[in-house]
C-alpha positions in Angstrom: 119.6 90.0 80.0 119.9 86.2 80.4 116.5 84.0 81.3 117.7 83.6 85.2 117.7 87.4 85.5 114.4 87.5 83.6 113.1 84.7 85.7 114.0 86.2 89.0 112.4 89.5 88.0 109.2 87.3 87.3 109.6 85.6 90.3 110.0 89.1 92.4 107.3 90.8 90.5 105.1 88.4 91.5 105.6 88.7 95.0 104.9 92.1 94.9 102.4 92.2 93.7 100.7 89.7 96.5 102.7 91.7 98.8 101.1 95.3 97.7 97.5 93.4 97.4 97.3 93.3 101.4 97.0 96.8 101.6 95.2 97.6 98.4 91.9 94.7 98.6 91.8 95.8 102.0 91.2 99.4 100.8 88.4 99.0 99.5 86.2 96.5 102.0 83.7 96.8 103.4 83.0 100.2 102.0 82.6 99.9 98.4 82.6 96.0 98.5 81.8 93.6 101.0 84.7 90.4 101.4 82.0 88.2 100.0 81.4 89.8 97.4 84.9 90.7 96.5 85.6 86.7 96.5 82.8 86.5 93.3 84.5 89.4 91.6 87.7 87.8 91.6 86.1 84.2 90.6 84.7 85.7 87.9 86.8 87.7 86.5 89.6 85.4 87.0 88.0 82.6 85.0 87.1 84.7 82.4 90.6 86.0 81.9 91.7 82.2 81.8 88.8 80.7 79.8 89.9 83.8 76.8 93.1 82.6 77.0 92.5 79.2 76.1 91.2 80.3 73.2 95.1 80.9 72.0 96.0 77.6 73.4 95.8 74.0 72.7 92.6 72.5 73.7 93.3 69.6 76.5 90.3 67.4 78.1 89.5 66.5 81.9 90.6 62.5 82.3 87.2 61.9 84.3 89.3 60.1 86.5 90.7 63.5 87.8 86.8 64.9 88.2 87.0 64.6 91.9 90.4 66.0 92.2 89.8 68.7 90.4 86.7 69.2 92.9 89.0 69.1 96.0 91.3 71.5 94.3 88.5 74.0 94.1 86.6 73.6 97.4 90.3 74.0 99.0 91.7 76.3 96.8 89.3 78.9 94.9 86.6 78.6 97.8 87.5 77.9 101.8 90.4 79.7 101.2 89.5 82.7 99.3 86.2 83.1 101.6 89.2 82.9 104.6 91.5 85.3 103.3 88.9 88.2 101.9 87.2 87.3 105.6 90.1 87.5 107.3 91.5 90.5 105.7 88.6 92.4 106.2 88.4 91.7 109.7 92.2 92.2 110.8 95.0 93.9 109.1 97.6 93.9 106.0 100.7 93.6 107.8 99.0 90.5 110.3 98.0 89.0 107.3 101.4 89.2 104.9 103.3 88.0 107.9 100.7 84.7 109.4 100.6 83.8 105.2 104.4 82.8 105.3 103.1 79.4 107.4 102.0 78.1 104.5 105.5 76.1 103.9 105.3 75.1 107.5 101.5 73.4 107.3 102.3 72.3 103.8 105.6 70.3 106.2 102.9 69.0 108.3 100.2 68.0 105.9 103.2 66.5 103.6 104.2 64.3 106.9 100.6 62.7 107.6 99.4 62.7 104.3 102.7 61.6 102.3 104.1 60.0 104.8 107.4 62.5 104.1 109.8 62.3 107.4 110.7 65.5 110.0 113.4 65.7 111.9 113.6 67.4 115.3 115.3 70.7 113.9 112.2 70.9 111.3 109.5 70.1 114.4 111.6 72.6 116.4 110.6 75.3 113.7 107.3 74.7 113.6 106.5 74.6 117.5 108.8 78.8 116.6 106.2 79.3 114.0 103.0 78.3 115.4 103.8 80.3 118.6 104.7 83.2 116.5 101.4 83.1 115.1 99.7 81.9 118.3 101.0 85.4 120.0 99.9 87.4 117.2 96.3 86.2 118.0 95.9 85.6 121.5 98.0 89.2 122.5 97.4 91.4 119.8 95.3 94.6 119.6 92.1 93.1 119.7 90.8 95.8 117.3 91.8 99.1 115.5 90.1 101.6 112.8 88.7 99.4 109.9 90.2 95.7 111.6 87.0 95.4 113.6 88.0 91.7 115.0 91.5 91.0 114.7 91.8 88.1 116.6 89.1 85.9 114.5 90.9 87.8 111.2 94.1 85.9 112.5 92.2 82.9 112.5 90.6 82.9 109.2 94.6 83.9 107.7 95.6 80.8 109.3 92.9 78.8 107.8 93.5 80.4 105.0 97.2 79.1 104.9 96.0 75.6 106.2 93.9 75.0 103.1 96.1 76.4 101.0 99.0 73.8 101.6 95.6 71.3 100.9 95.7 72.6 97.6 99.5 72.1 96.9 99.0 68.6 97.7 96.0 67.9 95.6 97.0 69.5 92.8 100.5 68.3 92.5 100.0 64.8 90.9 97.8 66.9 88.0 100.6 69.9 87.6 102.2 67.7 84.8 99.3 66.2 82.8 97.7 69.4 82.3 98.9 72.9 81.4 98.6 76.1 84.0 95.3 77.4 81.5 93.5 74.1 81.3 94.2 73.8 85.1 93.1 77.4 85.8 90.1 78.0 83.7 88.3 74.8 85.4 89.5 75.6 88.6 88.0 79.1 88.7 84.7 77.9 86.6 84.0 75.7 89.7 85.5 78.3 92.4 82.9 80.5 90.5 80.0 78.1 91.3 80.8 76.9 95.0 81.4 80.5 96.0 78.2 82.2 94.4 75.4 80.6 97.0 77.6 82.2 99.3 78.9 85.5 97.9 75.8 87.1 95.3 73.8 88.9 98.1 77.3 91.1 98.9 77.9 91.0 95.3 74.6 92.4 93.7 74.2 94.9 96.8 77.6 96.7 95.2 76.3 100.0 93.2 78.7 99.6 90.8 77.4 102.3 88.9 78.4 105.3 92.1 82.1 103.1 92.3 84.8 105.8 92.0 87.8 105.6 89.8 90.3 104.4 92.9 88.0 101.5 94.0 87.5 100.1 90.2 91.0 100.2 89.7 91.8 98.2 92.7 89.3 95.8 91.8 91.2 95.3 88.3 94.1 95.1 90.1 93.2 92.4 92.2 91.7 90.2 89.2 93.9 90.9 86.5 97.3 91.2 88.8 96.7 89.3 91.8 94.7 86.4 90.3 95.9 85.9 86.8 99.1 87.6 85.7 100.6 86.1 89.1 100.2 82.7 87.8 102.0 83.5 84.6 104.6 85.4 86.7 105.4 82.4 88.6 104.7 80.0 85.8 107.9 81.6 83.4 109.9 81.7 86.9 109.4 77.7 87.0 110.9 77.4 83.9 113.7 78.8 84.6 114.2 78.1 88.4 113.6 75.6 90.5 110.1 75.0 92.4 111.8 75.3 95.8 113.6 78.9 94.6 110.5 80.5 93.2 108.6 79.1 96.7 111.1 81.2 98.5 109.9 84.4 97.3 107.0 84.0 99.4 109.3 85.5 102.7 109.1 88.8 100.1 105.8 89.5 100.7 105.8 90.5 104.4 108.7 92.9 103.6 106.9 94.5 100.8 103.3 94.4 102.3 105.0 96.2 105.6 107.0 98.7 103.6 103.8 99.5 101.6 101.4 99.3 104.0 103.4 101.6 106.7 104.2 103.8 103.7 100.6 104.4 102.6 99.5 104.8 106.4 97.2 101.9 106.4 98.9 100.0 109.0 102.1 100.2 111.5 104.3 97.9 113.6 103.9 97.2 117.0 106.5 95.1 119.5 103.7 92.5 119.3 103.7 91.8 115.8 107.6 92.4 115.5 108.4 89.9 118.5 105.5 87.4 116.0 106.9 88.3 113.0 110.8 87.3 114.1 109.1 84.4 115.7 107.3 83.1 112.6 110.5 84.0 109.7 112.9 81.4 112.5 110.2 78.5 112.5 109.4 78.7 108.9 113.5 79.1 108.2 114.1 76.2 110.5 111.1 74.0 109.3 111.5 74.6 105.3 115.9 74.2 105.4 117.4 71.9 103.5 121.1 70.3 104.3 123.7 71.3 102.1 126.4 69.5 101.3 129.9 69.9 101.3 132.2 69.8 98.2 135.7 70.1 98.2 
C-alpha cells in the first residue's frame, strides 16, 4: 500500500471519527456528565496524553515572544470553542451540529479577508451569503426543541460560534505551525486550555459520580479524549505529510455524511426537510466560497 493510500485512510479515519463523536459525546450529556464538565475531562486528559508523549520526543522551548500567541490560541481554541461546542451539542442535535461545523472554511474566508487582507471575488461572497442562510434557516425555522435538544435554536448559535473561533485559531496558530512540532504545540495548548476552562467547568466536573459511571458512558468518555482529541491530531498530522493542507481540509464535508448515517442509524437523530433544504444550502456556499480555479493544460 503506497503512503497516498495510507495518508488518505488517515485523513478519512480521522473524519470519522469527529463524524461518529456527534452522536456519541452527545450520548452521554447531561445524564452522566454535564457539557462543562465534559470540556475539563477532555482538557485533561488531552494534555496528559500529549505531555507523555513528549517524553519520546525532542524537547523544544516557548520563544517568549510567541507567549501571547500561544495564549490566543488557547482562549480561541481549547476554551470559547470547546465551552461552544459541548454547550451547543448538549443543547441542540448531532446532525445540526455535523452539518453548521462545515462553515468553518467559509468564516476562516472571511476572517482571512479582514484580518490578512486575502481578496474575494463575487462567486466566493456569493457562497457565503448560500452558506450563512443555510445556517441562518436551520436556526431561525428549526424544531425549536425535541427529546434531549432542550434549546435548539441557541445550540445553533453556540455551533456557529463554535466554528467562528475556530477559523480564529487557524489564523493564530499558522505563523507557529512551522517553528514548533504538533506535541510541543499540543501539550502547551491543552496545559493552558486546562487552566482557562477549570474556573468554569470543576463544579460540573466534581458533581460527576464517577464511581456509579457504567461501562458505556466511560468508554465514550475514552473515546472522546483518546480518539477525538489526540489520535485525531496524529491522524491528520501523517495525512499532511503526505497530502496537501487544502486535500486533508476537505475531508471535513465527511463528517456530516458520517455523523447523519450514524446518528440516523443509532436512532439518536433524523432528517427533516428543514435541515435537508439547510444542509444543501450550506454544502453550495461552502463549495462555492472554498473553490479554487483550475487551470487548463493542453
Amino acid at each position: 500500500m503506497n503512503k497516498r493510500v495510507l495518508a488518505l485512510l488517515a485523513a478519512t479515519g480521522a473524519s470519522t471519527i469527529y463524524g461518529v463523536n456527534h452522536t456519541l459525546a452527545k450520548g452521554v450529556m447531561p445524564t452522566y456528565i454535564g457539557a462543562y464538565g465534559f470540556i475539563l475531562l477532555r482538557v485533561l486528559g488531552a494534555s496528559a496524553l500529549f505531555w507523555l508523549a513528549s517524553i519520546f520526543t525532542k524537547s523544544e522551548k516557548i520563544d517568549p515572544k510567541d507567549y501571547r500567541r500561544l495564549l490566543g490560541c488557547a482562549v480561541f481554541g481549547m476554551f470559547i470553542n470547546m465551552l461552544a461546542f459541548f454547550k451547543g451539542l448538549s443543547l441542540s442535535t448531532p446532525i445540526n451540529s455535523s452539518v453548521i461545523i462545515t462553515l468553518s472554511p467559509v468564516i476562516l474566508l472571511i476572517l482571512s479577508a479582514i484580518f490578512l487582507k486575502e481578496k474575494i471575488g463575487f462567486i466566493k461572497i456569493l457562497g457565503i451569503a448560500i452558506g450563512m442562510l443555510g445556517a441562518l434557516i436551520l436556526v431561525l425555522f428549526g424544531a425549536s426543541q425535541q427529546p434531549n435538544a432542550p434549546n435548539i435554536p441557541l445550540g445553533n448559535v453556540l455551533f456557529f460560534i463554535n466554528g467562528a473561533t475556530y477559523a480564529v485559531y487557524l489564523i493564530l496558530v499558522k505563523p507557529i505551525t512551522h517553528k514548533y512540532s504538533t506535541i510541543t504545540l499540543m501539550k502547551w495548548l491543552f496545559l493552558t486550555g486546562v487552566i482557562l476552562n477549570l474556573p468554569f467547568t470543576i463544579t460540573e466536573f466534581t458533581a460527576v459520580d464517577w464511581l456509579e459511571l457504567p461501562t458505556r458512558a466511560i468508554w465514550i468518555m475514552i473515546f472522546v479524549v483518546a480518539g477525538t482529541t489526540f489520535s485525531t491530531y496524529f491522524l491528520n498530522l501523517y495525512a499532511l505529510k503526505t497530502l496537501k493542507a487544502s486535500t486533508v481540509g476537505a475531508f471535513i464535508y465527511l463528517q456530516p455524511l458520517i455523523a447523519v448515517i450514524f446518528a440516523v442509524l443509532v436512532g439518536a437523530d433524523r432528517i427533516t426537510p428543514i435541515r435537508a433544504i439547510a444542509g444543501l444550502l450550506i454544502f453550495t456556499g461552502v463549495y462555492l466560497s472554498t473553490r479554487t480555479k483550475k487551470t487548463v493544460t493542453s
